[in-house]
C-alpha positions in Angstrom: 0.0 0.0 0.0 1.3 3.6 -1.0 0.9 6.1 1.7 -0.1 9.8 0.6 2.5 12.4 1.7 0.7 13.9 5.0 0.5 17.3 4.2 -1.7 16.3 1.5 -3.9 14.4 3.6 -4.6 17.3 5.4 -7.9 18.8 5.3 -7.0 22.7 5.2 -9.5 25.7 6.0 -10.0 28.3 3.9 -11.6 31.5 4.2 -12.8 33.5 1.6 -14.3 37.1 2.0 -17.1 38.4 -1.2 -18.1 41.8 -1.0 -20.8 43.7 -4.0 -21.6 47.1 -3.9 -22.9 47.6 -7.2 -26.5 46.0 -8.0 -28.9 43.7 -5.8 -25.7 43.0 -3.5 -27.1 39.8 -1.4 -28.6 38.2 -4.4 -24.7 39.0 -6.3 -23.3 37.2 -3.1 -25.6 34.2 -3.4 -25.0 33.7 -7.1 -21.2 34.1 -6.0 -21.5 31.4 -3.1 -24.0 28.6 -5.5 -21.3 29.4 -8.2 -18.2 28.6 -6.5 -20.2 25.4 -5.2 -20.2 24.6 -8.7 -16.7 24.5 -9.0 -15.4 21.8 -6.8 -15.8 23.8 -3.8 -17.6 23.0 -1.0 -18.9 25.6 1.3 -18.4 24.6 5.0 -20.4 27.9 6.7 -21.4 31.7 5.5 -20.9 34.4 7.9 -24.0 36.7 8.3 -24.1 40.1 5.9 -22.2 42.8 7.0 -22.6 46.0 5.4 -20.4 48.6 5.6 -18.9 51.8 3.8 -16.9 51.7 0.3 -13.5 52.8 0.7 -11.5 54.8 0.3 -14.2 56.7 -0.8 -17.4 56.5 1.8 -18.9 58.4 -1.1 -19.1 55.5 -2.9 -22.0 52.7 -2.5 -21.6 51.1 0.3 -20.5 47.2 0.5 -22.5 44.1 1.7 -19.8 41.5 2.5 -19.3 37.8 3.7 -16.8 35.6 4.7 -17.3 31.8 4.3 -15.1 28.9 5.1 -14.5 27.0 2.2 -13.0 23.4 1.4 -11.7 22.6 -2.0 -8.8 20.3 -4.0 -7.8 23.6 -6.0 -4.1 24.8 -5.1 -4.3 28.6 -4.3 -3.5 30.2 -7.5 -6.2 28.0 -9.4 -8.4 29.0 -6.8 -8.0 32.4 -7.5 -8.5 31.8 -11.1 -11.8 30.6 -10.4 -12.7 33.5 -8.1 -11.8 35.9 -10.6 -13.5 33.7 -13.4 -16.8 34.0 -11.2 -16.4 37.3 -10.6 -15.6 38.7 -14.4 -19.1 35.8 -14.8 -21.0 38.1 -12.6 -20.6 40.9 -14.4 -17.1 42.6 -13.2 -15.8 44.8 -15.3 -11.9 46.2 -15.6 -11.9 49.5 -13.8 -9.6 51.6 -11.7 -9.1 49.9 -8.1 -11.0 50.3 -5.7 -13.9 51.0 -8.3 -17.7 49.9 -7.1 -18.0 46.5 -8.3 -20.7 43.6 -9.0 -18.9 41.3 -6.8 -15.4 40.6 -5.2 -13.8 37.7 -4.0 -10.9 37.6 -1.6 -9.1 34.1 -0.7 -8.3 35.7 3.4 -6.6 32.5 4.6 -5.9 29.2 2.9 -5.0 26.9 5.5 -2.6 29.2 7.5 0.0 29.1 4.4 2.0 32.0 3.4 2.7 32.6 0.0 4.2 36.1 -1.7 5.0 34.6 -5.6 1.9 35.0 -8.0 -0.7 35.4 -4.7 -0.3 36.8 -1.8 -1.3 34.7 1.2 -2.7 35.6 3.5 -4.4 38.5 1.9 -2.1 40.9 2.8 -4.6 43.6 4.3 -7.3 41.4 5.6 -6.0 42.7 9.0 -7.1 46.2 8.7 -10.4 45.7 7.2 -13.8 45.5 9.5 -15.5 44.1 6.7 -13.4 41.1 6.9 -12.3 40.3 10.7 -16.4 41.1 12.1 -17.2 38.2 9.9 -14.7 36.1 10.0 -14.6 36.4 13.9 -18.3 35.6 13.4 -17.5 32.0 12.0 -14.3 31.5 13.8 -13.5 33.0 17.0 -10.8 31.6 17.3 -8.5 32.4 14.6 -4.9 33.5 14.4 -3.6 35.6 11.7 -1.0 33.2 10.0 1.9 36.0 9.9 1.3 38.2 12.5 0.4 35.6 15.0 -2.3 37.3 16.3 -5.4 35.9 17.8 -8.8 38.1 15.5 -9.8 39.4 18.6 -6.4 41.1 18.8 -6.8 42.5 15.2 -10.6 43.5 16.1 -9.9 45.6 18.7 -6.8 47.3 17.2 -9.8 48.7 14.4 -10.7 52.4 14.8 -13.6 53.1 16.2 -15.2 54.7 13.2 -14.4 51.4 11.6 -16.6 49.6 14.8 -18.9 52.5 14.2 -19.7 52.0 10.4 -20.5 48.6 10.1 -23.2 47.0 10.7 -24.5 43.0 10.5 -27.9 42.5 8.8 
């Protein structure tokens, strides 16, 4: 009998954040989730919906977002692929960053690896971002920021408090 190397035995979690703010945003976040279920990835749990103010321009429409915990075979950069694939599906078009947007998937953390060649992992400002750690915290409250070692609870309450402030579950 051949044995599987280990690591690849292991089940690893990933968390993926989607935000819209262009359209009819939780319907957008739905076709997003039944769309990557499509796609060889299985959806473990969905945070609640979280809206909260574009940036950097409040001006902007404001963002519904969602973390879920995902589990799929796809190595990181294919995974991306197919987040981007869904998202151009949905109706993203090229603009200037930070643009409002049909819909916008993330990969947060894929099972605690670090990567810096092609994709960036974890996502390199996850940290920072309300719209992120409220809902991740929400389906894992216990989770420690792969690089920084930090336990979300940590990285919560290092947000502003206009960042507590403007954001809101619904």
């Amino acid at each position: 009998m051949i044995r599987q190397d280990t690591f690849e035995n292991q089940v690893k979690t990933i968390y993926l954040g989607i935000g819209s703010n262009l359209g009819n945003r939780k319907i957008n976040l739905n076709i997003a989730k039944f769309m990557l279920s499509k796609c060889n990835i299985k959806i473990l749990e969905s945070s609640s919906f979280y809206e909260s103010l574009s940036w950097p321009d409040p001006n902007k429409p404001k963002f519904l977002n969602i973390v879920i915990k995902i589990r799929t075979d796809l190595p990181p950069i294919n995974l991306l692929h197919k987040c981007k694939e869904i998202e151009k599906n949905l109706g993203r078009k090229k603009t200037k960053k930070n643009a409002p947007r049909v819909c916008d998937i993330d990969i947060i953390d894929y099972g605690k690896i670090k990567l810096n060649k092609d994709i960036i992992l974890p996502h390199p400002r996850m940290h920072n971002r309300n719209f992120v750690l409220l809902p991740l915290f929400e389906i894992n409250k216990n989770w420690i920021h792969p690089t920084l070692k930090k336990h979300i609870k940590s990285l919560i309450l290092s947000l502003s408090n206009k960042d507590i402030r403007t954001i809101k579950q619904i």
